[in-house]
NUZAZA-539968 format. One record per residue: y, z, x of N, C-alpha, C, CB in turn. Coordinates in steps of 0.001 Angstrom, whole numbers, plus 500000, padded with zeros to 6 digits. Glycine has a CB too. Layout:
% NUZAZA-539968
YZXYZXYZXYZX/...
This chain:
% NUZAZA-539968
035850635745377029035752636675375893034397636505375230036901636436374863/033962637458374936032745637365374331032587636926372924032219638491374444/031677635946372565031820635536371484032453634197371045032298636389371067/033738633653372071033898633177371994033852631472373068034387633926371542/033692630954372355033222629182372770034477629032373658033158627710371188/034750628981374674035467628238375542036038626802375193034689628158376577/036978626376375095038107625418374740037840625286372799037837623614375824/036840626268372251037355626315370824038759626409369946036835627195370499/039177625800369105040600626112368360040205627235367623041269624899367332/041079627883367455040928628746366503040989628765365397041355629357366592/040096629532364685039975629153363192041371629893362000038245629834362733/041312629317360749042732629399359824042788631302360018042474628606357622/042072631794359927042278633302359789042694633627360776041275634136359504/042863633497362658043027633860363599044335633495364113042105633594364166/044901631968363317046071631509363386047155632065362522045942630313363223/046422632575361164047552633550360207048174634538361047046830634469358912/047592635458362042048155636457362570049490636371363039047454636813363422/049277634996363787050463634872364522052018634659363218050111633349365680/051418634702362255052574634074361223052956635500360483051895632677359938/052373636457360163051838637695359571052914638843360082050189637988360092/052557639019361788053076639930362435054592639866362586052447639957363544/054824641295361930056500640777361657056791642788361428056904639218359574/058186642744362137058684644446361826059021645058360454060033644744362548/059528643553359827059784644357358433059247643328357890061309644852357838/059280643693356148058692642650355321060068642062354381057328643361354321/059690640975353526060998640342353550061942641116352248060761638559353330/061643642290351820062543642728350663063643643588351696061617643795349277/062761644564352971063745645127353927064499644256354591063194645879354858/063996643184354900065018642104355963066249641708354967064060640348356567/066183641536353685067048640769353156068171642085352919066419639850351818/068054643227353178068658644511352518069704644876354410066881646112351775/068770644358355068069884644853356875071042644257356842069273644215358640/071813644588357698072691644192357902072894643090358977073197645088357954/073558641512359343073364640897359417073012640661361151074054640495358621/074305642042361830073614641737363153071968642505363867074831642130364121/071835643818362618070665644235362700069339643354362499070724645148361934/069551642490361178068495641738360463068277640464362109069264640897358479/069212640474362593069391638938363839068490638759364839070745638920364832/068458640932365269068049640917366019066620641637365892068902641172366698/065674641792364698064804642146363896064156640760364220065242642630362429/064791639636363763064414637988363823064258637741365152065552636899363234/065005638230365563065317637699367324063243638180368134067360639412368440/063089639678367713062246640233368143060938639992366975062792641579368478/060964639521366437059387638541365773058995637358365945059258638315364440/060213636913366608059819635464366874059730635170368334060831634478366244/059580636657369250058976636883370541057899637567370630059717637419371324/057225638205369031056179638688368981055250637268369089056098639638367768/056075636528367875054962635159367363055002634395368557055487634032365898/056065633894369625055993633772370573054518633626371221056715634570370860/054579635249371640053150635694372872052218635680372355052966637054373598/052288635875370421050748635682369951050405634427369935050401636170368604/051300633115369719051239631468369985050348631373371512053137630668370162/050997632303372721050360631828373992049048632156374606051120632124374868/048633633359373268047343634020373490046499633145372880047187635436372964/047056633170371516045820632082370704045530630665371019046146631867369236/046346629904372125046430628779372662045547629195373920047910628253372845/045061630252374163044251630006375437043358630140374653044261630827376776/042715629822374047040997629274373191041172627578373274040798629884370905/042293627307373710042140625876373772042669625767375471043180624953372439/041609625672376297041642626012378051041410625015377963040784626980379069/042404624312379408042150623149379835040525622687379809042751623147381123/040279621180379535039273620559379323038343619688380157039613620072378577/039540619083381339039152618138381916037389617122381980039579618729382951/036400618437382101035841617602382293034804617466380848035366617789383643/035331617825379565034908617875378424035297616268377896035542619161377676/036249615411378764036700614386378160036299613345378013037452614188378411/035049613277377933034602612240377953033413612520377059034454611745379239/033399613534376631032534613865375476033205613838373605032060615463375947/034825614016374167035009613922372765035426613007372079035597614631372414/035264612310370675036004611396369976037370611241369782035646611434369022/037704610276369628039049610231368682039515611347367781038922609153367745/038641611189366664038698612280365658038802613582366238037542612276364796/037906614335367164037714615533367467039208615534368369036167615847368194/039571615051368711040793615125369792041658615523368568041322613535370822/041705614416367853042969614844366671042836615888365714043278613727365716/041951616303365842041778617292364964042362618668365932040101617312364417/041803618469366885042475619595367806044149619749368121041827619376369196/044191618341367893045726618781367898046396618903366750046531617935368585/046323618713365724046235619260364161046443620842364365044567618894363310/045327621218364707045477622759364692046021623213365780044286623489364545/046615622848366866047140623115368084049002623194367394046594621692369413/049132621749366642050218621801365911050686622321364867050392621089365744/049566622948364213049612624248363127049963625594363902048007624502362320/049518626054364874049697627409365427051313626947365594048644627925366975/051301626095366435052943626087366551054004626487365568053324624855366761/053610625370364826054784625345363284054680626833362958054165624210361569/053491627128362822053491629141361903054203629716362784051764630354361740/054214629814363981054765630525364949056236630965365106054467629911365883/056830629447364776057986629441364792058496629476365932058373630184364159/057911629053367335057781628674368388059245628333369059056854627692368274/059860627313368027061107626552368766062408627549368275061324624663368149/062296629006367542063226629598367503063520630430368570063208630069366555/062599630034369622063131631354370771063614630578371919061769632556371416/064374628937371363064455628456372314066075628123372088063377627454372537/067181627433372412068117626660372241068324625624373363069145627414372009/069303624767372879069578623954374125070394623039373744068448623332374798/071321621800374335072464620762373963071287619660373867073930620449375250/072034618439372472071586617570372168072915616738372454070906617687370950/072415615313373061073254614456373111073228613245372147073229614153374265/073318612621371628073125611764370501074446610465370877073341612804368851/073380609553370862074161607985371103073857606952370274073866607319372437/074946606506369206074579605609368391074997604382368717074898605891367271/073951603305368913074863601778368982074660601235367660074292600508370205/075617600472367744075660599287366064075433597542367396078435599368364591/074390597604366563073944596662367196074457595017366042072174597127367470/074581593615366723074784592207366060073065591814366052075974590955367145/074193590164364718072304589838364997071161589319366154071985588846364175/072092589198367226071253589488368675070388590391369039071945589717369597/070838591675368507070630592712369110071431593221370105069655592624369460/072549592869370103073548593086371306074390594438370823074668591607371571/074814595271371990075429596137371439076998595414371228075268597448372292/077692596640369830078729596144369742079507597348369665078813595206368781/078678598514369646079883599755369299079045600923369643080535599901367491/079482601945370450078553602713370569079549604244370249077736602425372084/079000604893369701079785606586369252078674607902369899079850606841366949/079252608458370332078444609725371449078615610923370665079251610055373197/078134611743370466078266613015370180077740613959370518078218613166369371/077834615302370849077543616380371504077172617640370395078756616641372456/076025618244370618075338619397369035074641619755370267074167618723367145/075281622038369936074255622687370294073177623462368783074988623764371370/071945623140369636070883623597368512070387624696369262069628622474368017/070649625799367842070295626889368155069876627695366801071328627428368966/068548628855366809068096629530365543069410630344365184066669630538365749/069594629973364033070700630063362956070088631284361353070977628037362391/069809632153361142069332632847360173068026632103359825070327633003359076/067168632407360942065546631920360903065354630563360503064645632750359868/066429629323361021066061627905361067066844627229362324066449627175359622/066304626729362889067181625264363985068679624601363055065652623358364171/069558625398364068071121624744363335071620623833364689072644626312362828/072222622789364164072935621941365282074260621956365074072530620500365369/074860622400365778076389622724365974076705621521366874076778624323366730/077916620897365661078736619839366614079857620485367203079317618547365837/079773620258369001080784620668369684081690619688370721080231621683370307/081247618524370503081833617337370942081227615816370712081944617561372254/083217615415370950082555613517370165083458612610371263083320612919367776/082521612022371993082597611159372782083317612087374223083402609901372048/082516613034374397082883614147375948083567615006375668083681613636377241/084380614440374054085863615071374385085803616593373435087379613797373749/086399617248374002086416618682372923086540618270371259088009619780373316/086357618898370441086981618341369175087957618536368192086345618282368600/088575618144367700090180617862366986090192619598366611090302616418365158/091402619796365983091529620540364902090426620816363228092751619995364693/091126618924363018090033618876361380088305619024362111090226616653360198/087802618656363197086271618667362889085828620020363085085396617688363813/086737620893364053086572622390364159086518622892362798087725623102364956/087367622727361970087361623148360978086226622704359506088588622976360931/085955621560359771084731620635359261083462621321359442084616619232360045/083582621699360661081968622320361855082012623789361277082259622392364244/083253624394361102082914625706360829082437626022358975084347626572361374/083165624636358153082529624843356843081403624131356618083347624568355821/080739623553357623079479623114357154078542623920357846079226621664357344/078639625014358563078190625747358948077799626989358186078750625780359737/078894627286357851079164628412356401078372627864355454080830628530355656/078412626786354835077423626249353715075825626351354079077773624635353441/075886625588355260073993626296356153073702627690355972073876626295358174/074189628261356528074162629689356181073586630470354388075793629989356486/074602629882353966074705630447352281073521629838351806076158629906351227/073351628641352559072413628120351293070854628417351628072605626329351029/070765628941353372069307629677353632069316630640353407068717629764354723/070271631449352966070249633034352600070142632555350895071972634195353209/070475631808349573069850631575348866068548631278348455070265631218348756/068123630159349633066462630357349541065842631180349997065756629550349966/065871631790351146065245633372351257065227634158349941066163634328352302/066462634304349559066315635203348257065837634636346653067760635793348085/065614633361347155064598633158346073062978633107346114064933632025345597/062961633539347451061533633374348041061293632125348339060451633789347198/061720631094348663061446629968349304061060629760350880062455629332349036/060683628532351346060657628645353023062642628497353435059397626844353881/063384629157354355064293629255354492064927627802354977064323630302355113/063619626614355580064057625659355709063839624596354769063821625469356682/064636623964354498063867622534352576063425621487353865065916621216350687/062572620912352469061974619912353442062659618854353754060845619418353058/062714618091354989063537616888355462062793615735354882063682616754357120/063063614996354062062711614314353557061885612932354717063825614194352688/062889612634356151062638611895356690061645612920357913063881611054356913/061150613927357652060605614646358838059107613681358784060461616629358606/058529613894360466056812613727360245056541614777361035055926612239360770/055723615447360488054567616246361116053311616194361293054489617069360758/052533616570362537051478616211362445050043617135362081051528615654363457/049996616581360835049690618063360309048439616326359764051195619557358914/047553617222358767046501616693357785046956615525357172046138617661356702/048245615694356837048747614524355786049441613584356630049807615040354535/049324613548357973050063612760358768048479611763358803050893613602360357/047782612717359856046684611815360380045769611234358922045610612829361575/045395611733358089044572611123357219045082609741357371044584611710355799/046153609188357446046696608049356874046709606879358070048180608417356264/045856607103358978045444606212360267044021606248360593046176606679361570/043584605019361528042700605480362096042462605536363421041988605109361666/042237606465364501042471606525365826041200606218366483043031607795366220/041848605284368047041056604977369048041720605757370068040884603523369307/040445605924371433040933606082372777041329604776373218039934606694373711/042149604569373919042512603581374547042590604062376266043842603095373828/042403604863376647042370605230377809042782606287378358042728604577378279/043240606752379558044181607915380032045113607601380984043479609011380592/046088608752380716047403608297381761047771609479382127048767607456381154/049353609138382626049646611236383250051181611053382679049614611871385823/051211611756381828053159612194381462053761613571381991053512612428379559/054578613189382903055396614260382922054228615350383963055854614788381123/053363614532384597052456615798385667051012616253384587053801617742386033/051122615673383365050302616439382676049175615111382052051258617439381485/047836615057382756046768614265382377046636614051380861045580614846382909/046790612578379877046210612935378822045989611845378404046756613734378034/045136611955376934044602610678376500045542609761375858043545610885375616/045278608516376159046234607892375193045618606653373491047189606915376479/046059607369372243045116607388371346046125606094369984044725609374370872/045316605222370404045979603888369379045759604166368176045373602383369511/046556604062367088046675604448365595047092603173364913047780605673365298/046334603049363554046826601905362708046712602293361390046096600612362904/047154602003360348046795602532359152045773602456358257047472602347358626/044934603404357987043432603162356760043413602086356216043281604069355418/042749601381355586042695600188354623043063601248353083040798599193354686/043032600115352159043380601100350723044299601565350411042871602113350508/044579601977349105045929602543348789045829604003349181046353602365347214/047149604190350423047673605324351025048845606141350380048051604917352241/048496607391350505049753608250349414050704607742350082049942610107349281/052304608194348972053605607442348951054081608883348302053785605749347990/054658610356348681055656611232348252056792611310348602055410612174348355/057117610300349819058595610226350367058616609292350727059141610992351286/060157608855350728060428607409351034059494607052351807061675607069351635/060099607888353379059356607272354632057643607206354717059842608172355884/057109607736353448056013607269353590055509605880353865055622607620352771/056495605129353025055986603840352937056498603280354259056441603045351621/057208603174355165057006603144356784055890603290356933057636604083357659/055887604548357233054391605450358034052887604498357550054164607600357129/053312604059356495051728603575356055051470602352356687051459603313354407/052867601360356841052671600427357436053280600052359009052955599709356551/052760601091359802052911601247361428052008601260362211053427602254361846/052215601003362880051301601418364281051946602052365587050635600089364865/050875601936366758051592602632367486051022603951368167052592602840366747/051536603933369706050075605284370538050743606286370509049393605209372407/049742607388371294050142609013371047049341609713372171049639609704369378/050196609786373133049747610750374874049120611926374301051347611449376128/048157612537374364048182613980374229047408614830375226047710614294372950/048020615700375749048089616534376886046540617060376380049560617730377031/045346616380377584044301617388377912044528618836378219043682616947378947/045265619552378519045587620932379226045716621628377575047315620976380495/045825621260376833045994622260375346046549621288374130047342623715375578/045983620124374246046436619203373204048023618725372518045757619720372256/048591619153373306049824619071372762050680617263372786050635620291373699/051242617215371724051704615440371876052872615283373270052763614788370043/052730614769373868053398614327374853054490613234374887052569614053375539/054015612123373941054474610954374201054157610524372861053928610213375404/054782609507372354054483608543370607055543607490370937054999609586368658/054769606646370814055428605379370508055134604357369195055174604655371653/055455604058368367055560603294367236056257602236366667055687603856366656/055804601357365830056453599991365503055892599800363679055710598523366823/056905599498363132056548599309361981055637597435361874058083599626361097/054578597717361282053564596514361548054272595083360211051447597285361079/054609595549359610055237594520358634056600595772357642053549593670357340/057824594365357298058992595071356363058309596330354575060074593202355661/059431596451354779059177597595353760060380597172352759059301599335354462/060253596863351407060829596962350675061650597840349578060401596527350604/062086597781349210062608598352348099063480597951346703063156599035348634/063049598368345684062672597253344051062495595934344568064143597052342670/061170595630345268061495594217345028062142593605346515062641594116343670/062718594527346956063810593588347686064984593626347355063631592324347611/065858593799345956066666593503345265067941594297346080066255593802343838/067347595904346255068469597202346964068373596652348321067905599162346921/067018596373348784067155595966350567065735596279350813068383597060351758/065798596540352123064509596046352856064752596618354277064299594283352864/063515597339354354063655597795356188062778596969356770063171599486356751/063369596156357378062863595116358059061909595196359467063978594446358288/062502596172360024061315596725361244062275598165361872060943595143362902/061383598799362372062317599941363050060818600395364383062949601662361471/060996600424365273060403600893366289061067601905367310060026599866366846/060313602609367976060436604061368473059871604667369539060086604798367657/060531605752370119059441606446370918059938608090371250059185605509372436/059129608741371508059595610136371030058956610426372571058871611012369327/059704611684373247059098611956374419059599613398374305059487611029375735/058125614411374603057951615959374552058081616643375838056602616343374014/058450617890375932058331618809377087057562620062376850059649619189377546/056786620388377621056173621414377324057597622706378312054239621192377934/057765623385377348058761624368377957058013626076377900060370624234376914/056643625999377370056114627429377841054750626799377485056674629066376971/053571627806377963052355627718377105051817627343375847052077628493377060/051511626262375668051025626125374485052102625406373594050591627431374004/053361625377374242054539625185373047055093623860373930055930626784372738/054932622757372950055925621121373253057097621103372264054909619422372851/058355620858372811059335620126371872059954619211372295060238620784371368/060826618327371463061571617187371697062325617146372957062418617005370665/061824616356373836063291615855375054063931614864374873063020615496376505/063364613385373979063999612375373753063378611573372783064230611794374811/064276611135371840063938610316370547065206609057370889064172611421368775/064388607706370403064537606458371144064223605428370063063561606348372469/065208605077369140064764604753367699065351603274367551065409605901366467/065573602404367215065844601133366994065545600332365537065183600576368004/066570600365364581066687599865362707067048598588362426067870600647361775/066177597957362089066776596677361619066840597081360265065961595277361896/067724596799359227067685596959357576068644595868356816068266598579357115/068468595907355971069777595032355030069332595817353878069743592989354747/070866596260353018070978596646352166071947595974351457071010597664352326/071416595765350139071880594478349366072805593220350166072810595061348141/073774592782350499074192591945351448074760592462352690075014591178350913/074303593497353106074680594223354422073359594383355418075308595781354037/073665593627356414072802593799357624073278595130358498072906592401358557/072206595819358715072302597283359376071572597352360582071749598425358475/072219597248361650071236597326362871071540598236363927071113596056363530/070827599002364137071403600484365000070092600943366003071804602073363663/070595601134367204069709602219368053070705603292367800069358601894369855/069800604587368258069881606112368035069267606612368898069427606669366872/069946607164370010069022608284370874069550609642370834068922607941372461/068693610282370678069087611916371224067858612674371986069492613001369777/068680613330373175068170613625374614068582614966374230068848612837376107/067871615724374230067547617444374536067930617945376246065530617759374265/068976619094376192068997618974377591067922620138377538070535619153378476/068250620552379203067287622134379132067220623013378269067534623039379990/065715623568377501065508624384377060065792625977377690064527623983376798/066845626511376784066832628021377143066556629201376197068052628305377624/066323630205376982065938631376375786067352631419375097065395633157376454/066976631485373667067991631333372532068925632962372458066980630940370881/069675633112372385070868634242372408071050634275370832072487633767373370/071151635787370734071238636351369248072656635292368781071591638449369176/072709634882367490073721634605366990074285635135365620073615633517367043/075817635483365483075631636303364164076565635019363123076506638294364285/
């Protein structure tokens, strides 16, 4: 294309589009009717879709650019690689089954109890809903059917309240990270080398936290500040591949007095399921804590099965 720099990101004005382009605006959407408005949603978020896979080819494979760029410049690219995404709304045109396995671990570390559960996640009135549809293989009771269908109803009501107050339709997760500006400021990154995940060449980039006092707006900040821990990211369009992390020293709280997260380490593993677009295949988490005289020790995995195109839901 003319004009334009080959493996450039695109700049904030070129990435709005993809967030912009939409059939109605939100005083008509909130006025349709619910299987009309579904499928209004259904078809903008296959517009934002193809505009995500267009504006991701300004970021063309690199290969042999790699050895020219920094740390910084890498992360910065994926900053904005992970901004087009999020605007996009990328992971609503997708669904798929989550499996989720909790152990309660002793003070060995030994397992002592493990509980399974089964959630399909699927776009729910323009947010990711996880529907529990089984616990431990087995279909589920009477009461959780009935549990699943009123906490479902409450999801519902309460994103159709924030829509209509003009809010983002999703609140913020208090324990979410994104890797956005306010993630990376708060490290500082090395190359440490290259590897291949999943067929896909990429760098692998060691992180530790800034010196100095680092912001604290959510709990889990104070984790995040004191972690470490690497991050694969796919040469072919920057996308995170792989994260692994370890909290570098405990984290308190008043003091100590309520408890203390004593260490929690991790590893998160991505799939690229179209152009330009990575999401979760497996999160791999491990808690040591005590809260006031209670020792809390738990792994947590949840495995994403195949990604599929998401089916209208009313």
């Amino acid at each position: 294309m003319a004009g334009i720099r080959e493996n450039a990101v695109p700049p904030s004005w070129v990435r709005r589009v993809c967030w912009n382009l939409r059939f109605d605006d939100d005083r008509t959407s909130q006025e349709l009717p619910v299987p009309v408005k579904n499928v209004t949603q259904s078809a903008n978020v296959s517009i934002k879709l193809a505009v995500l896979v267009w504006l991701l080819g300004y970021a063309a494979p690199i290969g042999a650019q790699s050895g020219v760029l920094s740390a910084d410049e890498i992360v910065a690219r994926v900053v904005e690689r992970a901004e087009i995404q999020r605007e996009s709304k990328a992971e609503l045109a997708f669904e798929s089954t989550i499996q989720t396995t909790t152990e309660q671990l002793n003070g060995d570390f030994e397992v002592e109890k493990t509980e399974r559960e089964t959630y399909r996640q699927y776009p729910l009135e323009g947010v990711l809903y996880e529907e529990f549809i089984a616990r431990e293989g087995e279909p589920l009771t009477e009461d959780d059917v009935r549990d699943e269908a009123e906490r479902r109803e409450d999801f519902i009501r309460e994103v159709r309240e924030r829509v209509y107050r003009g809010e983002d339709p999703e609140p913020e997760d208090e324990n979410s990270v994104e890797f956005d500006e306010e993630f990376v400021g708060r490290f500082r990154f090395t190359i440490e080398g290259e590897d291949t995940v999943d067929g896909h060449p990429a760098w692998i980039l060691y992180l530790e936290p800034r010196s100095g006092d680092l912001p604290v707006r959510r709990n889990i900040d104070n984790a995040l500040n004191k972690s470490t821990g690497r991050i694969w990211i796919a040469q072919s369009d920057y996308g995170v591949a792989r994260v692994e992390f370890e909290m570098a020293e405990s984290v308190r709280f008043w003091g100590g007095i309520l408890g203390t997260l004593r260490n929690v380490t991790g590893r998160l593993e991505y799939i690229r399921v179209a152009d330009g677009v990575w999401l979760p295949e497996t999160l791999d988490v491990q808690i040591d804590l005590r809260i006031l005289f209670r020792n809390i020790r738990r792994r947590i995995v949840r495995e994403w099965g195949e990604y599929v195109p998401a089916r209208n839901v009313d």
